[in-house]
C-alpha positions in Angstrom: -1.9 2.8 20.4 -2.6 6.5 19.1 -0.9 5.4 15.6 -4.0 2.8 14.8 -6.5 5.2 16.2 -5.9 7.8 14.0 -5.5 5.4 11.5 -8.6 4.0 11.7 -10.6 7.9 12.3 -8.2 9.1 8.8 -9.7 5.8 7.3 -13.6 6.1 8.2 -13.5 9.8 6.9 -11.9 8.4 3.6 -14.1 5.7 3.3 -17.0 8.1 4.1 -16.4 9.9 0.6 -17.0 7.6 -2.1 -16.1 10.0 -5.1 -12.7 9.7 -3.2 -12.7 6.3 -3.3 -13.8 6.0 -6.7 -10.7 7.3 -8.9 -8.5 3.9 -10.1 -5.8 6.0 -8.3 -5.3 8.7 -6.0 -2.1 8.1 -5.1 0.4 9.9 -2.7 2.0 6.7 -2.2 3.3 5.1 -5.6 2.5 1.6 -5.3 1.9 -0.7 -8.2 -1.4 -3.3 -8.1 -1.4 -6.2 -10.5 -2.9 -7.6 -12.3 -5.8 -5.6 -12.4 -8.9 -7.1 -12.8 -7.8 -10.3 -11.5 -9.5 -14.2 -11.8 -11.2 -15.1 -8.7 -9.2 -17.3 -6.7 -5.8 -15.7 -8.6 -3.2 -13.6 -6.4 -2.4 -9.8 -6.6 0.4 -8.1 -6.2 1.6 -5.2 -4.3 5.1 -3.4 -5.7 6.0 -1.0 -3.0 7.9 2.3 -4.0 12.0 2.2 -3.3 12.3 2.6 0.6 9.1 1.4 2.2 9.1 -2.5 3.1 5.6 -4.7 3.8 6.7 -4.2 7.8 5.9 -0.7 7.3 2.4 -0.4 6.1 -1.3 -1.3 6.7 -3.6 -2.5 4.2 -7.4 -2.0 4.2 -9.9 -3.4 1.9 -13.4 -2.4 1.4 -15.9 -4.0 -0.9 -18.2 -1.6 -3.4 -21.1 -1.3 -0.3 -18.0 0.3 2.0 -17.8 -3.2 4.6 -14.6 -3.5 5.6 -12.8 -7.3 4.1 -10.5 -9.3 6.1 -7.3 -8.5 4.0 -3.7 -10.4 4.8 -0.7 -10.7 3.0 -0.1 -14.5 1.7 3.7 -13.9 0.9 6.4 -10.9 0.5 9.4 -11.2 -1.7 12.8 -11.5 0.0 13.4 -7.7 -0.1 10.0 -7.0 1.3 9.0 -4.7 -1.4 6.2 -6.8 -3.0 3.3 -8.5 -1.5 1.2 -10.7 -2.9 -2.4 -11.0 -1.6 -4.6 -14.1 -1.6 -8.4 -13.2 -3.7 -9.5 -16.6 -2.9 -12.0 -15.4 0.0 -13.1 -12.7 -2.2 -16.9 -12.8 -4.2 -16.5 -11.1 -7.6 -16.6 -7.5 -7.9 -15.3 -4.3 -7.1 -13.3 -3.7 -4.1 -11.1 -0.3 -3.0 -7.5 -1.3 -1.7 -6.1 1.3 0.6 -2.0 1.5 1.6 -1.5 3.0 4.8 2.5 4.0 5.8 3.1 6.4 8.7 3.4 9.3 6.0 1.6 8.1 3.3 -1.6 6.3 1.5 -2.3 4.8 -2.0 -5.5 4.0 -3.3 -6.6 2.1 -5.6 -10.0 0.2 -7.2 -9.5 -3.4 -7.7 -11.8 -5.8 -9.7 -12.0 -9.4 -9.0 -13.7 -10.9 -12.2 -15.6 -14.3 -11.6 
């Protein structure tokens, strides 16, 4: 599907920058992160802007070396406009969050805390 490949090309070039990555939030998308650090083990949520639903967006996540982390929402709110997002799987440290829609992406750096 051309959608994910040019996804995945926009999202190599982004991660390829890491001074881009590196601001708390470059935002064109205004999506809300919290809390943030987090606990190990504790969930984070995602607060989508008015509009855009969790069926309309892709989530990447990236630890501080730039691997890419196996990221999956663990529920979404009735309304779809907040996921929350399991840490458990996730070492301490500092990890970059990106929110893909079709138009848009938010970025943001997220710290898990032991």
């Amino acid at each position: 599907d051309n959608r994910f490949e040019l996804v995945f090309k926009y999202n190599l070039q982004a991660l390829s920058n890491k001074d881009e990555l590196n601001s708390n939030n470059s935002n064109t998308l205004s999506t809300q992160v919290y809390p943030n650090p987090v606990a190990s083990g504790q969930p984070i949520t995602l607060r989508l802007p008015k509009g855009i639903n969790s069926d309309q967006l892709d989530l990447i996540l990236v630890d501080a070396s730039g691997k890419m982390v196996d990221v999956k929402p663990s529920a979404h709110s009735a309304s779809k406009s907040e996921l929350t997002l399991n840490t458990k799987h996730l070492t301490p440290g500092i990890y970059y969050l990106q929110i893909l829609t079709a138009q848009d992406i938010s970025s943001h750096k997220l710290i898990i805390n032991p």
